[in-house]
N, C-alpha and C positions, 0 to 999 in steps of 0.2 A: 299644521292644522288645516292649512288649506286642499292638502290630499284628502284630509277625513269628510271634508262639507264637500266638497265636486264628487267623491267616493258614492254620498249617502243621496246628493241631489239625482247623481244617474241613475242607481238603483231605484228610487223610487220613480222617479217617470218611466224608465221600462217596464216596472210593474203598470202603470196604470194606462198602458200603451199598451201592453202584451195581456192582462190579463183577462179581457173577452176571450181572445183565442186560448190562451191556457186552460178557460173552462169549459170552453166546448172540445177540446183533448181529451179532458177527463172526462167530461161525459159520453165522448165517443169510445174509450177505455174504459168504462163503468157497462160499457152495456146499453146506451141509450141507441133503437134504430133512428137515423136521422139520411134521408133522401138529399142529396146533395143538387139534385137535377129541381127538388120541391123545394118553392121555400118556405110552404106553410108549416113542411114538416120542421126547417132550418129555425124557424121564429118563433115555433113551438118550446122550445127548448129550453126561451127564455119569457120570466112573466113581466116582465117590461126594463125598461135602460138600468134601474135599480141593478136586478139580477144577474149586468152583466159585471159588477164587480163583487160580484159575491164572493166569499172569500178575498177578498182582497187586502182588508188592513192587516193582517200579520205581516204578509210579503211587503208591501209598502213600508214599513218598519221595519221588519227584517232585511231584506234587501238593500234598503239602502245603509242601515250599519252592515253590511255585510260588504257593500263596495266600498263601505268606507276604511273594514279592516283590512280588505285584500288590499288599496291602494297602498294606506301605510305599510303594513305587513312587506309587502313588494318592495315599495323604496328603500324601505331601511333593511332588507335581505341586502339590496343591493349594495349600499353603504358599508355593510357589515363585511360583504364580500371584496371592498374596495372598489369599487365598480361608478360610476357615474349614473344615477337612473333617466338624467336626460340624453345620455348617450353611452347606453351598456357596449364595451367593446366584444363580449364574449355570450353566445348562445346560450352556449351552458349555464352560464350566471343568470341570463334573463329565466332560462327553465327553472334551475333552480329556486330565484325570486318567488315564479308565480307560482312553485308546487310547494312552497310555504307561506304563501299569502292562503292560496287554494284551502292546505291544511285550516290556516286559523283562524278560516271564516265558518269548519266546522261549529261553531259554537253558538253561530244563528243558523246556519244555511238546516241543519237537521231538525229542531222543533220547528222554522218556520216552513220548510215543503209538510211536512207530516200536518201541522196546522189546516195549512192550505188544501191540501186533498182529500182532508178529511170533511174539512166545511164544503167543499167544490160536491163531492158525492154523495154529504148525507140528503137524505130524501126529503127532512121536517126542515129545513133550509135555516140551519144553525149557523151563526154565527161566529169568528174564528173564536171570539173569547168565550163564547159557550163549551166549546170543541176544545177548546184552552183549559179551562174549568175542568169539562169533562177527563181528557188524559190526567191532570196533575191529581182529582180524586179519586180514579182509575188507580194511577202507575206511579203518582208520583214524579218529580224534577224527574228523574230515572227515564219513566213513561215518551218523555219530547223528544228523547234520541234515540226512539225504536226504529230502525235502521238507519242509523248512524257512521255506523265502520261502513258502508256502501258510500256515503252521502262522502264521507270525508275525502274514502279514496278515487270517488271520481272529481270532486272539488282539486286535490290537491294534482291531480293527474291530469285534469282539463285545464288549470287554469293554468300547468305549466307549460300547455303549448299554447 
């Protein structure tokens, strides 16, 4: 149990550490010009400290069950494999671990980035659960893991190194 709460406690402070910069990415990937030498242009970008966690509560929830399943997920690959996860003797086994942790954190990690990018870029500064709302009467459960099979195979590919 104690893998799952240090899993979900990291997750969510790197979200609310990382996600000013995560949304000035997206809006630099969206298309916004923004002068990096200006900084009226830089502070433009945002309508006050509010704005810089825009999109932020799906990932803060997300994220942190998301470290909380790759931890467990991790240790117990490694148990599974006979391994010790406070001292794996074999590379392989730790790859392994992590490229089925990776795997079976697809089950947030794909509706909360698609959440988050979606709130980060819409123009009328929607909300993740409005953007939530919206996919699920959209698309349906279906609808939160529109690109998923991308999401999973770089989750389970990245987190195995």
């Amino acid at each position: 149990m104690s893998n799952f709460w240090a899993g979900y406690a990291s997750g969510a402070a790197g979200i609310i550490i990382g996600n000013p910069l995560d949304l000035l990415k997206v809006r630099l990937q969206a298309g916004a010009p923004i002068s990096i030498g200006d900084p009226a242009s830089f502070s433009s970008q945002f309508d006050g400290a509010g704005s810089l966690i825009k999109g932020a509560a799906a990932p803060i929830f997300g994220y942190g069950a998301l470290n909380a399943i790759l931890f467990v997920f991790y240790n117990r690959t490694l148990k599974l494999l006979h391994d010790n996860p406070n001292s794996p003797s074999s590379l392989w086994k730790v790859w392994s671990a992590g490229a089925i942790g990776g795997l079976a954190t697809f089950v947030v990690s794909a509706p909360t980035e698609l959440i988050k990018c979606r709130a980060q870029a819409s123009a009328n500064e929607q909300s993740s659960l409005l953007v939530a709302r919206d996919i699920m009467r959209t698309n349906g459960v279906r609808g939160l893991f529109f690109g998923g099979t991308v999401t999973s195979l770089r989750d389970s590919i990245g987190y195995g190194f």
